[in-house]
N, C-alpha and C positions, 0 to 999 in steps of 0.2 A: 659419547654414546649416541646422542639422535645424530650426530654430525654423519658417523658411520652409519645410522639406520634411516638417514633420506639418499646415501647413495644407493646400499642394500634393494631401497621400494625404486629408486629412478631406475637400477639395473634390472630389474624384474619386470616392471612395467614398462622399458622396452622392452623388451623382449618379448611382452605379451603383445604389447602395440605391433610386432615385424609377425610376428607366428599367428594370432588372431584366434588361440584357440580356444577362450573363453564365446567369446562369442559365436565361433562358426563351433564347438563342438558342444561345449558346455550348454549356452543358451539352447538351441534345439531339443537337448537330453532334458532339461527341466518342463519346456512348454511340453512335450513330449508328456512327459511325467503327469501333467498339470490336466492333459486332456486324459490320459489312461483314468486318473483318479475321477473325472469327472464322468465315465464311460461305466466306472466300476457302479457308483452311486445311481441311483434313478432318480430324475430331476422333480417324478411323479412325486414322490415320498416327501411328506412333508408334517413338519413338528408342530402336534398339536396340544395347548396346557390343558391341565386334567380338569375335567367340568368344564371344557368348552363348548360351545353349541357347535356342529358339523357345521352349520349354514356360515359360520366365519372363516371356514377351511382354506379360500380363496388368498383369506389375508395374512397368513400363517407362513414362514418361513421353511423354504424347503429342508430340507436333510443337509442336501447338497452345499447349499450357503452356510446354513449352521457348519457345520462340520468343516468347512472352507479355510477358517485362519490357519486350522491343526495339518489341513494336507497342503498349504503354502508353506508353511516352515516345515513340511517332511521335504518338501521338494528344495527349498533352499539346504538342508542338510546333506541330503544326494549331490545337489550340484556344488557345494562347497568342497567334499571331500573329493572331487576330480581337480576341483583346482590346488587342493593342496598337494595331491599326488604332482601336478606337474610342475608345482613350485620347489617339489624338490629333485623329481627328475630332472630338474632343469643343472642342478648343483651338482648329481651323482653324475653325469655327464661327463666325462674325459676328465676327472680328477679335479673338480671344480671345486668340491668341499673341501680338499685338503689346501687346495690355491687361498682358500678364504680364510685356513687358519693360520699359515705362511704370511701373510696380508698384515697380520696385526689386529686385526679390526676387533673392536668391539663385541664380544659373544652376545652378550645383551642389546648393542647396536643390529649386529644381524637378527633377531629374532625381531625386534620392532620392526625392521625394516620389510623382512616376511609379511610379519602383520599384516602392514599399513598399505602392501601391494595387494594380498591377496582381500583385504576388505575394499579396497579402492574397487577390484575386478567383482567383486561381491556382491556391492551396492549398484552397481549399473546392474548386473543380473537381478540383482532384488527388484529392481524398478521396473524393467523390462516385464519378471514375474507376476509386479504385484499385478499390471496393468491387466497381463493376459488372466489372469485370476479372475478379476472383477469383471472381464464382460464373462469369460465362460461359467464363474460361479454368482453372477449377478448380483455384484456388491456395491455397496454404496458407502464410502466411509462419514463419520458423522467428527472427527475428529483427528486433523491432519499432523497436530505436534504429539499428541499423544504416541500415532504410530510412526513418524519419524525418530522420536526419539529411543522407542523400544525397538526399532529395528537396528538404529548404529550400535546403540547398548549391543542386543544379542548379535548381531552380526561378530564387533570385537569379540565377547563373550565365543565364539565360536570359533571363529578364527585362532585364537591366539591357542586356548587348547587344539585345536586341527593343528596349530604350527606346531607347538610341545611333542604330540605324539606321535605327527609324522617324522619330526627329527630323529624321534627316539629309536622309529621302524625302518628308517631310510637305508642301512647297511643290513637290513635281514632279508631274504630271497622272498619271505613271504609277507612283505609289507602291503602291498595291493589287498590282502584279505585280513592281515593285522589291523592296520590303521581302524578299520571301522570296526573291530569288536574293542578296541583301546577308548575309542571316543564315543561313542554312543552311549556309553552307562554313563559317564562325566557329564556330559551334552544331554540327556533327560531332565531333568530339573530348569535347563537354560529355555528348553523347548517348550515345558510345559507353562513356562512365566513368560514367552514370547507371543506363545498361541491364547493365554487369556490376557494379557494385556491389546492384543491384535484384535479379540473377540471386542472389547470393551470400546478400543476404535470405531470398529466398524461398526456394531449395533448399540453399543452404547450400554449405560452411562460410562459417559470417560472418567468420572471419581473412579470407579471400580478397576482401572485401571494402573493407576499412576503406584499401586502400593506391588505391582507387580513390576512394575519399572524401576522401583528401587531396588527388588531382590536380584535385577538383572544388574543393576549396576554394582551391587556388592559379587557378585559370579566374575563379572568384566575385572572390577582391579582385580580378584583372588587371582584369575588364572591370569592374566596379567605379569600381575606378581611375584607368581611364580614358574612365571617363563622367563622373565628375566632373570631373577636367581638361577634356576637350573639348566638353562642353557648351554651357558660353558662346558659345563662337566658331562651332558651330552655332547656336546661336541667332542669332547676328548675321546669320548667312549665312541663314537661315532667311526 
């Protein structure tokens, strides 16, 4: 199984390495995203706690930033499900999926191997994102393994259901508009444990953190675990 699910990710990420279109289509579409969301918000508005004196106003945290972790993981969610769409475009292509079950290979091998490319392509976009983030929504992180950690956590977490239910929509005509009513209601919970463990990161305390990162890591095995269980018999059905 990983034997077949490190050719799976080496096939795929060439393939992204020769076509570039994580970077030249995807990355643009998210920074994209990242300034609209920042255009939407006024930089003016800003969070003030109840019984504060106005004259502290200066020192108070904009809207903008507050609200920042929550529109960094919308925008990795946007950009995650174009790269799963073309992770499988890539297989419906001239009869590639049925070549793969011809092949022998591992159904559970291919589905890790999915994974592990489309998070490999994920986390340079992540990095790229966070970056552009923190100068436009003026962040400062106070705590760098807390949010590395919750970001592989939910990245997996993300991925592997994106891979689940784009397999499952890859043979429907209408899977470009499937896919995201499939994975959005699954992927809530992942989003909302990503954006306050990120929140916790960045302004802190990173205690208030870490209990959010465990409920990511029990999300990560579940779907996980059951992408590899039910991938095969997707596949068959596929």
């Amino acid at each position: 199984m990983l034997h077949d699910a490190w050719l799976m990710a080496k096939k795929d990420l060439r393939i992204e390495m020769g076509s570039r279109v994580v970077l030249g289509q995807v990355l643009p579409f998210g920074i994209l995203i990242l300034i609209l969301f920042g255009l939407a918000i006024s930089p003016n508005l800003a969070v003030i706690a109840p019984n504060e004196p106005i004259a502290g106003f200066a020192d108070r945290r904009s809207v903008l930033s507050q609200v920042a972790p929550g529109l960094f993981w919308m925008t990795v969610l946007l950009s995650s499900l174009m790269a799963l769409n073309r992770s499988f475009l890539i297989e419906s292509q001239d009869g590639n999926f049925d070549a793969l079950k011809m092949a022998g290979l591992d159904p559970a091998g291919i589905f890790l191997g999915k994974v592990l490319a489309v998070i490999a392509q994920l986390l340079v976009l992540e990095a790229a994102l966070g970056v552009g983030a923190a100068i436009l929504y003026q962040l400062q992180l106070t705590d760098a393994v807390l949010l590395a950690t919750a970001v592989v956590l939910a990245t997996t977490a993300v991925t592997s259901a994106g891979t689940l239910y784009t397999a499952l929509a890859s043979g429907l005509q209408a899977r470009d508009t499937l896919v995201p009513l499939l994975v959005l209601p699954v992927l809530a919970p992942v989003l909302l444990a990503a954006t306050l463990a990120t929140e916790s990161a960045v302004f802190g305390p990173a205690s208030d953190g870490w209990p959010w990162v465990l409920l990511l890591g029990v999300f990560t095995l579940l779907y996980v675990g059951i992408g590899i269980v039910s991938f095969g018999p997707i596949m068959e059905e596929t």
